[in-house]
PDB file of N, CA, C and O in Angstrom:
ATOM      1  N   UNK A   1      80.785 -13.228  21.770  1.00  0.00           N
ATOM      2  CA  UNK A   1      81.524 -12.045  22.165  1.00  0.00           C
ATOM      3  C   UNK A   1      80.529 -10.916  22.399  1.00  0.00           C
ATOM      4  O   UNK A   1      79.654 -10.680  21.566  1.00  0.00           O
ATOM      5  N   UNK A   2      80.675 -10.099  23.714  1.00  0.00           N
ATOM      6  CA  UNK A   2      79.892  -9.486  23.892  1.00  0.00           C
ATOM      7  C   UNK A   2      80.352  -7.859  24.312  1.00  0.00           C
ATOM      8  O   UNK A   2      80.828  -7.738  25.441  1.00  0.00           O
ATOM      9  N   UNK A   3      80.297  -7.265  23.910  1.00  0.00           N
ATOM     10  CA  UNK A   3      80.920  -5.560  24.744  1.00  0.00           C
ATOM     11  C   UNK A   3      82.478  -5.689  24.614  1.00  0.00           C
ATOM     12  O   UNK A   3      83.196  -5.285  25.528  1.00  0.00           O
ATOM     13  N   UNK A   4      83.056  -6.311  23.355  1.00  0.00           N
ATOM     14  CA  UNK A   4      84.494  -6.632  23.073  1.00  0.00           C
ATOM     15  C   UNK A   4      84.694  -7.448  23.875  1.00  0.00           C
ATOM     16  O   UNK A   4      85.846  -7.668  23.499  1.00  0.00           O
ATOM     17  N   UNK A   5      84.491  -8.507  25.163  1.00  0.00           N
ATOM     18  CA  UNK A   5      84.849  -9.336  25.681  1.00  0.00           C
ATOM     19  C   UNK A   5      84.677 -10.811  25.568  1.00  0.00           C
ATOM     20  O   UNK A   5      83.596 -11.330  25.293  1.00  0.00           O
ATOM     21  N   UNK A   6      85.896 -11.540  25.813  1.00  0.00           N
ATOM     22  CA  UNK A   6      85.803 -12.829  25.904  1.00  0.00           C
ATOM     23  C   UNK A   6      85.562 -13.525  26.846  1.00  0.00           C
ATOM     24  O   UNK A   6      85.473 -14.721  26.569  1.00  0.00           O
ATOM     25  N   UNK A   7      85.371 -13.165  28.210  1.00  0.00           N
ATOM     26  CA  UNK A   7      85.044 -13.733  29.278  1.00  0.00           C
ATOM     27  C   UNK A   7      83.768 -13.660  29.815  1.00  0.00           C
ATOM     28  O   UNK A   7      83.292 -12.630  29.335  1.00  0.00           O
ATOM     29  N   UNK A   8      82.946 -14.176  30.544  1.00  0.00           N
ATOM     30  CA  UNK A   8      82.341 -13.328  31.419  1.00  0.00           C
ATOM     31  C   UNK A   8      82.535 -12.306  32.479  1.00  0.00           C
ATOM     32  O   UNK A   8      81.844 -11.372  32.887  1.00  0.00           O
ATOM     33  N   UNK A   9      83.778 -12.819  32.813  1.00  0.00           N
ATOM     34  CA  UNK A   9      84.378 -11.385  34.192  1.00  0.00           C
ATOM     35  C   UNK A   9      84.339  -9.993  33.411  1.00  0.00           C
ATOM     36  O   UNK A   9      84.044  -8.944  33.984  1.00  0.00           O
ATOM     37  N   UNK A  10      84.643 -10.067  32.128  1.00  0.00           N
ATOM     38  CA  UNK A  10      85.137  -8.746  31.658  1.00  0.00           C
ATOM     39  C   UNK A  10      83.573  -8.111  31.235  1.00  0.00           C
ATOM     40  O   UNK A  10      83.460  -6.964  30.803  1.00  0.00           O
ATOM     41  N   UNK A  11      82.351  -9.068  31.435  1.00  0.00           N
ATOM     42  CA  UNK A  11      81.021  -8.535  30.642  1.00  0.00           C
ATOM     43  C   UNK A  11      80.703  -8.158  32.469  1.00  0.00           C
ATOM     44  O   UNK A  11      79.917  -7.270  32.799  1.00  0.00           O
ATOM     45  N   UNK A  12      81.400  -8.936  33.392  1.00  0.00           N
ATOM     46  CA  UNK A  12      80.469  -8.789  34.678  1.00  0.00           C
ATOM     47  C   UNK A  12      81.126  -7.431  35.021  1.00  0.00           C
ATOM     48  O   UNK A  12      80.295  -6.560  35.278  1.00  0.00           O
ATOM     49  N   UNK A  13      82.544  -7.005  35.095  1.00  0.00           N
ATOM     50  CA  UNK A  13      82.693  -5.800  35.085  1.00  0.00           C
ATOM     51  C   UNK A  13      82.272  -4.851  34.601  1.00  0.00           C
ATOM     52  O   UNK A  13      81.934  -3.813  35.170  1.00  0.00           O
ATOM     53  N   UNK A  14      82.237  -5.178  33.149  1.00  0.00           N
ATOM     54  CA  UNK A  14      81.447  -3.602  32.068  1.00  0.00           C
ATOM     55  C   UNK A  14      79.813  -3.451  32.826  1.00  0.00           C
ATOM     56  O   UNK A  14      79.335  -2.321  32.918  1.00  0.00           O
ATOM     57  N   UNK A  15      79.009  -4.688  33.356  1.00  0.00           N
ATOM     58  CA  UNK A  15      77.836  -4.776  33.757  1.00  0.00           C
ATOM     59  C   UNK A  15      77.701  -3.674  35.087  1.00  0.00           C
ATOM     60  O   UNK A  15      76.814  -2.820  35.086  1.00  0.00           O
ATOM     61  N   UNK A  16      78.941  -3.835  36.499  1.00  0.00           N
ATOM     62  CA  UNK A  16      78.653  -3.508  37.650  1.00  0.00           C
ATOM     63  C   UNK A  16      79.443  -1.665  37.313  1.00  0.00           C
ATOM     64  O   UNK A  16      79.364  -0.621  37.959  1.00  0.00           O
ATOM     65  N   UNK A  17      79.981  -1.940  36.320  1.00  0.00           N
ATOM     66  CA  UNK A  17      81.242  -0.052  36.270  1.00  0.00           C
ATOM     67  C   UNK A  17      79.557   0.632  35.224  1.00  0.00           C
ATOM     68  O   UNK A  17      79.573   1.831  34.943  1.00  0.00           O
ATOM     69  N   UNK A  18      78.479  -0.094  34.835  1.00  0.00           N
ATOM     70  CA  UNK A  18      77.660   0.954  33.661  1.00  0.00           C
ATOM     71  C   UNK A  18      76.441   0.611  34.359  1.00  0.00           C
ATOM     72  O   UNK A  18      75.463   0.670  33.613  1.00  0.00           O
ATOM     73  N   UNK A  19      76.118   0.189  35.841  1.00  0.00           N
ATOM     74  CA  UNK A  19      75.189   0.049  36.743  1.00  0.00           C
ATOM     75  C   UNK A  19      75.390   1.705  38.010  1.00  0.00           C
ATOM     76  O   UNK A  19      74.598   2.539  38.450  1.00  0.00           O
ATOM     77  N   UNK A  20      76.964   1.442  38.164  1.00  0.00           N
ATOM     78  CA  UNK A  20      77.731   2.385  39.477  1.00  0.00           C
ATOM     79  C   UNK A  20      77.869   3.623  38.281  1.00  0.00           C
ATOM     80  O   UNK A  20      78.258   4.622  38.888  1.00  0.00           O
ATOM     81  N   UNK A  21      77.712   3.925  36.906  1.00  0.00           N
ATOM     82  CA  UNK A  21      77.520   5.321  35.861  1.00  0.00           C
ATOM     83  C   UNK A  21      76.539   5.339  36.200  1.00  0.00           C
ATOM     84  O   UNK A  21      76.691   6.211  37.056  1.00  0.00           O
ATOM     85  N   UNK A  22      75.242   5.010  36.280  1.00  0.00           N
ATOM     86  CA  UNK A  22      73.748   5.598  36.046  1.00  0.00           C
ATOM     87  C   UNK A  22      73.337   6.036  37.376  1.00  0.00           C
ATOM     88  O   UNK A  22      72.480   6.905  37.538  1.00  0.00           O
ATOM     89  N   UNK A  23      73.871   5.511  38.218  1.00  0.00           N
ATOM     90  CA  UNK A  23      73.827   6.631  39.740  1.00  0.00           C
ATOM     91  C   UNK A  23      71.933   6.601  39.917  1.00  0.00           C
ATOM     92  O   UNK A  23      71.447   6.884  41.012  1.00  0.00           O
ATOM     93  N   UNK A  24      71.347   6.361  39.144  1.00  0.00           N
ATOM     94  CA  UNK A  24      70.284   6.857  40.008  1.00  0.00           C
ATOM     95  C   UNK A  24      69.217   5.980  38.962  1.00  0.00           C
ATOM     96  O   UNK A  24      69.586   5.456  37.911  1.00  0.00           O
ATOM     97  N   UNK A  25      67.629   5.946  39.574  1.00  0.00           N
ATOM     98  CA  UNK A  25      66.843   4.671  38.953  1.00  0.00           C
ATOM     99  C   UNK A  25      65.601   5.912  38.718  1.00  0.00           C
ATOM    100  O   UNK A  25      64.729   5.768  37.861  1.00  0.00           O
ATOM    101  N   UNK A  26      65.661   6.867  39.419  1.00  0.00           N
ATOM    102  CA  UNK A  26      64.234   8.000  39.609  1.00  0.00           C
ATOM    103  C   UNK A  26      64.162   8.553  38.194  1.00  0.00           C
ATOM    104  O   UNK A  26      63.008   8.874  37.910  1.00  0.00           O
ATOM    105  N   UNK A  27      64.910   8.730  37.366  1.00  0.00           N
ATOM    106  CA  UNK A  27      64.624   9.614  36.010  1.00  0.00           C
ATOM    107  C   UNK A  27      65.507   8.942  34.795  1.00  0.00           C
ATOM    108  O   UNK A  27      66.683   8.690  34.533  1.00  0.00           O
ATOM    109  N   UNK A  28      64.658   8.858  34.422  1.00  0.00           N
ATOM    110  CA  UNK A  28      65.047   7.945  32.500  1.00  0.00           C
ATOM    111  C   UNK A  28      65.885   9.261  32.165  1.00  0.00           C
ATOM    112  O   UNK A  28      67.049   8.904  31.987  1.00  0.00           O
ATOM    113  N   UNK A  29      65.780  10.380  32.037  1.00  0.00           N
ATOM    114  CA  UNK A  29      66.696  11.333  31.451  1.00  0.00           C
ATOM    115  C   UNK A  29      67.960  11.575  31.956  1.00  0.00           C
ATOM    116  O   UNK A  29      68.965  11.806  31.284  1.00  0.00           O
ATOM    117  N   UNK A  30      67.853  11.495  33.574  1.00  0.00           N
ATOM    118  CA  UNK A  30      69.511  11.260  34.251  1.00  0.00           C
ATOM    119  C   UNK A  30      69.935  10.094  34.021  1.00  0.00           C
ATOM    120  O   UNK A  30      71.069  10.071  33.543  1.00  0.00           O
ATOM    121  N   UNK A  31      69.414   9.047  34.192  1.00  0.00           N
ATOM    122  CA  UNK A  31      69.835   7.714  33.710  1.00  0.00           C
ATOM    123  C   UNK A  31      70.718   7.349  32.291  1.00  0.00           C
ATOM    124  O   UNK A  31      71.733   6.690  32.063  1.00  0.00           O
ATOM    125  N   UNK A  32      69.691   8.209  31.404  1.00  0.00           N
ATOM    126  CA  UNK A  32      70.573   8.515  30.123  1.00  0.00           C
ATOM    127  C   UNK A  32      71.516   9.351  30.188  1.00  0.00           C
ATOM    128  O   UNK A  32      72.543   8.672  30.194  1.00  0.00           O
ATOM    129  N   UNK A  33      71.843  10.687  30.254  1.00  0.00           N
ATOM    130  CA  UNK A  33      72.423  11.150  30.544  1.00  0.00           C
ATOM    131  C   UNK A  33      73.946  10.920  31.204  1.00  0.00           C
ATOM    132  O   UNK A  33      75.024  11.439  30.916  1.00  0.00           O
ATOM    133  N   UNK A  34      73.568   9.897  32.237  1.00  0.00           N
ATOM    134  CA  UNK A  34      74.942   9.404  33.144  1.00  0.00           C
ATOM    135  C   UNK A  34      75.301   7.864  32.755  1.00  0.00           C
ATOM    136  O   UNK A  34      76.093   7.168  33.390  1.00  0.00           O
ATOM    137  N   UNK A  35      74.645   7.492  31.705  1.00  0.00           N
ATOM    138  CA  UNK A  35      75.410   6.350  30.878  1.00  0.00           C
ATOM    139  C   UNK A  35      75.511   6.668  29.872  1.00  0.00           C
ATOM    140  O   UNK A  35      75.523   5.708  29.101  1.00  0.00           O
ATOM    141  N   UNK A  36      75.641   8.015  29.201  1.00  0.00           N
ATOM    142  CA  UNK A  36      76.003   8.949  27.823  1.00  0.00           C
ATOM    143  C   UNK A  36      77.358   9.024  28.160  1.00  0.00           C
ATOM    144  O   UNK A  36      78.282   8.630  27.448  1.00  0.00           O
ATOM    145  N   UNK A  37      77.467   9.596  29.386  1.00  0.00           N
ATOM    146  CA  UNK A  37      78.881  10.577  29.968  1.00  0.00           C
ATOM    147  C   UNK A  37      79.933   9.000  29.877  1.00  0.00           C
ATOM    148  O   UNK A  37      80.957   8.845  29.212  1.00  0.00           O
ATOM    149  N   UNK A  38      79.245   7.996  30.786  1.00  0.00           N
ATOM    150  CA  UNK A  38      80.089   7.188  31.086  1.00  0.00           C
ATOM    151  C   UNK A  38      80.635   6.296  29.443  1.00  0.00           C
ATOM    152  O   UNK A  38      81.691   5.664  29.394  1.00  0.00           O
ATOM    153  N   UNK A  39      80.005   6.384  28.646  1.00  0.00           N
ATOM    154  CA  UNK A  39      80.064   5.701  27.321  1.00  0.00           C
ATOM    155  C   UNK A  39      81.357   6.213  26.519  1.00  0.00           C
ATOM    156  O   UNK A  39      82.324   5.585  26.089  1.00  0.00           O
ATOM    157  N   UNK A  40      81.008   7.668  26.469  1.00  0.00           N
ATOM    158  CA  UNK A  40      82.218   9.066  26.266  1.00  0.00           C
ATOM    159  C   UNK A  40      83.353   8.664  26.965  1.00  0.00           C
ATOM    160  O   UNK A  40      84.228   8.114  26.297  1.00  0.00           O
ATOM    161  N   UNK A  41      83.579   8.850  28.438  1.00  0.00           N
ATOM    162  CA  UNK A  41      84.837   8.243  29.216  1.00  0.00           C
ATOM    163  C   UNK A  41      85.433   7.245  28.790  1.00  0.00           C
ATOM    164  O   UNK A  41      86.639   7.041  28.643  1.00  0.00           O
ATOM    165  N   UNK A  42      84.101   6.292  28.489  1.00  0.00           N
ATOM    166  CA  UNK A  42      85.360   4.431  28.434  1.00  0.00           C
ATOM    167  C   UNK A  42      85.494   4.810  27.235  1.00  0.00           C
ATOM    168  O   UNK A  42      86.695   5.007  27.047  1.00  0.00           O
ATOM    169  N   UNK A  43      84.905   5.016  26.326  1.00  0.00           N
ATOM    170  CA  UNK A  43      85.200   4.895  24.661  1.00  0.00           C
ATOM    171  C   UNK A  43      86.703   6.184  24.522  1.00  0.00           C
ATOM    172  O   UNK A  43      87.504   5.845  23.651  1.00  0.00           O
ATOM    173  N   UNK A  44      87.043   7.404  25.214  1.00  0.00           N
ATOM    174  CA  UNK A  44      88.213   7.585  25.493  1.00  0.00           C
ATOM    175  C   UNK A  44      89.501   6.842  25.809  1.00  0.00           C
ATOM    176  O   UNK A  44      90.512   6.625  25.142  1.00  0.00           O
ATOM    177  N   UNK A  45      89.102   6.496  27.150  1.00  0.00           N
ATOM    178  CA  UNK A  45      89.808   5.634  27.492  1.00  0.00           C
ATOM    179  C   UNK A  45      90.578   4.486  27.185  1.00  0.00           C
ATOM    180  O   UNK A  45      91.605   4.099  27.743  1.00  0.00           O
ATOM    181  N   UNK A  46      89.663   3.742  25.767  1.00  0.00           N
ATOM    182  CA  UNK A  46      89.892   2.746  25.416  1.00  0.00           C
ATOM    183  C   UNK A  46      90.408   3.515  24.086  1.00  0.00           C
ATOM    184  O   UNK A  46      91.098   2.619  23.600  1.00  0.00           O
ATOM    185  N   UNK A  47      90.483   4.312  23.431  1.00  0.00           N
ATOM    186  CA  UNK A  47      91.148   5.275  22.340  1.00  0.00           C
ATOM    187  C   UNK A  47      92.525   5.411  23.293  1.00  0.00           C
ATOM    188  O   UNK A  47      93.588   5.410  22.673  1.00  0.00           O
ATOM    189  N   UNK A  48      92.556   5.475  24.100  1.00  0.00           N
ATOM    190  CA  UNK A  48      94.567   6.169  24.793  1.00  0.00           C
ATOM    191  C   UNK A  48      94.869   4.820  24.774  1.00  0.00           C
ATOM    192  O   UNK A  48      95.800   4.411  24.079  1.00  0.00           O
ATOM    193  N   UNK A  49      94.013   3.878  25.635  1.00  0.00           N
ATOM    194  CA  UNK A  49      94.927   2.670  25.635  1.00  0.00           C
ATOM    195  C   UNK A  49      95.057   1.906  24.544  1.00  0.00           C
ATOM    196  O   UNK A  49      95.928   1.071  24.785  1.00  0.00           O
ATOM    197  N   UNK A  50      94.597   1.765  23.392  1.00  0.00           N
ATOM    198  CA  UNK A  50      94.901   1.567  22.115  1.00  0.00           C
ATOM    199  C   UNK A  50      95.997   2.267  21.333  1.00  0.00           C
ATOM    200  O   UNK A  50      96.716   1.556  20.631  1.00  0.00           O
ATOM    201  N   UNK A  51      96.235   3.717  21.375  1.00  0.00           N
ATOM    202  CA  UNK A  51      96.988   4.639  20.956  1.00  0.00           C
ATOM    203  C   UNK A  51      98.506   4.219  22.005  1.00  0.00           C
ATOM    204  O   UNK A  51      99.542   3.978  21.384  1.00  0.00           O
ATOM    205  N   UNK A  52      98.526   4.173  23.212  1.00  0.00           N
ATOM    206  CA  UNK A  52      99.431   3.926  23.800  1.00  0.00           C
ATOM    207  C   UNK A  52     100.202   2.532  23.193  1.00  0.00           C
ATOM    208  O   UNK A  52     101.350   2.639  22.761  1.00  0.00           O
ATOM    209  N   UNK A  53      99.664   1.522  23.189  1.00  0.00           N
ATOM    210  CA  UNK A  53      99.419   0.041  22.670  1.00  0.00           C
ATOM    211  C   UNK A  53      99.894   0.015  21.213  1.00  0.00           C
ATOM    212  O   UNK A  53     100.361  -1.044  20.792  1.00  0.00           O
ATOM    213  N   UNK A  54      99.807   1.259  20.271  1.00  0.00           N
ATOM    214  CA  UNK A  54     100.129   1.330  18.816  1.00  0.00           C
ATOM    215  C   UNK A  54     101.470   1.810  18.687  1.00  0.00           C
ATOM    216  O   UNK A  54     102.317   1.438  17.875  1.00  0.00           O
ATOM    217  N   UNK A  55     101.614   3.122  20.037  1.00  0.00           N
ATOM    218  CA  UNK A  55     103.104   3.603  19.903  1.00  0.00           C
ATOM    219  C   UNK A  55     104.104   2.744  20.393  1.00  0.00           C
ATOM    220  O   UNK A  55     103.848   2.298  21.511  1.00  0.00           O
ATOM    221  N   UNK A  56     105.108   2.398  19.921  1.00  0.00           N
ATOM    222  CA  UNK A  56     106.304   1.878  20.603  1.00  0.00           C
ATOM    223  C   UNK A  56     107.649   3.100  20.621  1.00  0.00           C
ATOM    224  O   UNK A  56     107.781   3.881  19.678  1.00  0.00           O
ATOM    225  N   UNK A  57     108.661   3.114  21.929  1.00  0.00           N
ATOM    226  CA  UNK A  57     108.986   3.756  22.080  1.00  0.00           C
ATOM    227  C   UNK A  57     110.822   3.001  21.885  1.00  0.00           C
ATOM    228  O   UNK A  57     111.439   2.335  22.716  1.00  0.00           O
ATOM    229  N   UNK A  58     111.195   3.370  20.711  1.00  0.00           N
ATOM    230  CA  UNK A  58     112.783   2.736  21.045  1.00  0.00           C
ATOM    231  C   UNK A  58     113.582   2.703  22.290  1.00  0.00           C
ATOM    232  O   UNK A  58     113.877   3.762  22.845  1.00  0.00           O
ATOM    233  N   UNK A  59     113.907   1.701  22.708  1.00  0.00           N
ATOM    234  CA  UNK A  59     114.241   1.669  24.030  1.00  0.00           C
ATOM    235  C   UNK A  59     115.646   2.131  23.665  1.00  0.00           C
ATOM    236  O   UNK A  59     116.277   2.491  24.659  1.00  0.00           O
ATOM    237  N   UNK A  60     116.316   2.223  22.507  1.00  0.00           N
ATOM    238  CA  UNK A  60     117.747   2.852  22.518  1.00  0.00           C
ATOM    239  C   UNK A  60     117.864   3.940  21.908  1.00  0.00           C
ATOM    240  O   UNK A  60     118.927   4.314  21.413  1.00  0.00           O
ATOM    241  N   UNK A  61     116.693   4.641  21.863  1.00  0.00           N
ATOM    242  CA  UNK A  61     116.668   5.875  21.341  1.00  0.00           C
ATOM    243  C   UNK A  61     117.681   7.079  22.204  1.00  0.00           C
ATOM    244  O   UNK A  61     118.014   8.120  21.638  1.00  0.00           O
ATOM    245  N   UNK A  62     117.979   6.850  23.229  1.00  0.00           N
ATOM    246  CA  UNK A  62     118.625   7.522  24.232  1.00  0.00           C
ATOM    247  C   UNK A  62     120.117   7.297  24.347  1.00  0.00           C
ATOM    248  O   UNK A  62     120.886   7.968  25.034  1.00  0.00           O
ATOM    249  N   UNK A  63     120.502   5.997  23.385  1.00  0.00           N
ATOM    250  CA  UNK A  63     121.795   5.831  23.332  1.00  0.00           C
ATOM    251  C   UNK A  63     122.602   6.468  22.285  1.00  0.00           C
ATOM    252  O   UNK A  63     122.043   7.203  21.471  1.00  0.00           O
ATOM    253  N   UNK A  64     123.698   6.281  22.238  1.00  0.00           N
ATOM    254  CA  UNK A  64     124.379   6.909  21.114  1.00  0.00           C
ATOM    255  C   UNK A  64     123.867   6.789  19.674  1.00  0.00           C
ATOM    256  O   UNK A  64     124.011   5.880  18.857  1.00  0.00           O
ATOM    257  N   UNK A  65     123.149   8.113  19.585  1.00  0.00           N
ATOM    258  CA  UNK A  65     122.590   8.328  18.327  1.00  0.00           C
ATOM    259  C   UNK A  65     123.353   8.280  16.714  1.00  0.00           C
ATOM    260  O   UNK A  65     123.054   7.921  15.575  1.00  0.00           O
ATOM    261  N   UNK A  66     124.463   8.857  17.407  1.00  0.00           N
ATOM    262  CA  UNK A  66     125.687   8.870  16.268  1.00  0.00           C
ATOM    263  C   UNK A  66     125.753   7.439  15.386  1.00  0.00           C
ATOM    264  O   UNK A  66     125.495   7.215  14.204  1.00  0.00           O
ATOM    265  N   UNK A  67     126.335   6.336  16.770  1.00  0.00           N
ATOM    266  CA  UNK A  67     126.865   4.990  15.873  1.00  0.00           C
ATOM    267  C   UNK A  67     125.465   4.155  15.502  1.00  0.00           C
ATOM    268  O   UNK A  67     125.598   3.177  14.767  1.00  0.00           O
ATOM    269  N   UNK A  68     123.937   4.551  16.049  1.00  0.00           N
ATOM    270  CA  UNK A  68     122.630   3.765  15.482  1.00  0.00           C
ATOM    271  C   UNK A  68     122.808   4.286  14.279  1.00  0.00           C
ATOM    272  O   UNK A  68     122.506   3.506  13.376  1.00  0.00           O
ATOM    273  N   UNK A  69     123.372   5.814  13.782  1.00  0.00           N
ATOM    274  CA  UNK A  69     122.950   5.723  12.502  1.00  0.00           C
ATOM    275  C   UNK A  69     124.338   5.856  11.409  1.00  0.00           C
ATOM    276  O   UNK A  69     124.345   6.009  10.187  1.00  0.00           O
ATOM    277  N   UNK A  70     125.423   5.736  12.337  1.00  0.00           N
ATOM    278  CA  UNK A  70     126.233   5.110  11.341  1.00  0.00           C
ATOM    279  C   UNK A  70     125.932   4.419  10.047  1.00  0.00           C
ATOM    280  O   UNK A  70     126.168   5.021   9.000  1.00  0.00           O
ATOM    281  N   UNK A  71     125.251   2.767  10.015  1.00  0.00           N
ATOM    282  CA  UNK A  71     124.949   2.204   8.619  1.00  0.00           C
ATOM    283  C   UNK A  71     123.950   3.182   7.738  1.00  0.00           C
ATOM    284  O   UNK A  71     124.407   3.347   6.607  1.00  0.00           O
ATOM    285  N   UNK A  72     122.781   3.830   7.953  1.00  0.00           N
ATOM    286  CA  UNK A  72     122.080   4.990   7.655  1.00  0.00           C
ATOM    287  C   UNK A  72     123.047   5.962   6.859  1.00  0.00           C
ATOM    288  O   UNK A  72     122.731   6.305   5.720  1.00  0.00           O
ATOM    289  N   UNK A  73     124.119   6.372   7.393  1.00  0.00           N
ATOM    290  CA  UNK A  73     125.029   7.598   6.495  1.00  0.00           C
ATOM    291  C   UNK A  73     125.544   7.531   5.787  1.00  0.00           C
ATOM    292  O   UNK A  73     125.589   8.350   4.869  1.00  0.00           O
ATOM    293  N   UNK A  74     126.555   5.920   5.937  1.00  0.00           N
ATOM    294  CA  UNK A  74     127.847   5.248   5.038  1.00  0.00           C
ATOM    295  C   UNK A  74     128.889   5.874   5.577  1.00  0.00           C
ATOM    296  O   UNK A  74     129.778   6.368   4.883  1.00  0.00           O
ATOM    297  N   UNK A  75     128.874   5.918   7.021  1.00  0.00           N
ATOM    298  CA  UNK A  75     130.308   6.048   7.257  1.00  0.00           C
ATOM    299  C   UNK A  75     130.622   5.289   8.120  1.00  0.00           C
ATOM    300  O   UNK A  75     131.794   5.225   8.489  1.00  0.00           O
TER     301      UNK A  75
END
């Protein structure tokens, strides 16, 4: 397992998306720099889609609130 992935497609992607971040080969300090930024982004990114992934949203939350909590009241 490599960069959280089980495939190779998913290491060949993280490989060609943190090749197309460093934008440029002339300076070790932009180089760093623009695979700092890009590290920040995915490691976001992958925080929402985890957080999204943790929340579940009652799909009958919108229905009659009253009789869901009928057994809840005792009446």
């Amino acid at each position: 397992m490599h960069l959280g992935a089980m495939t190779t497609q998913h290491i060949e992607g993280a490989h060609s998306a943190i090749k197309n971040a460093i934008e440029t080969s002339k300076s070790l300090t932009k180089s760093f720099n623009s695979l700092d930024r890009w590290l920040c982004l995915h490691h976001e990114e992958r925080l929402l889609q985890y957080e999204n992934k943790s929340i579940n949203i009652d799909p009958l939350l919108t229905l009659d609130d009253k009789n869901r909590l009928r057994p809840l009241l005792g009446k």
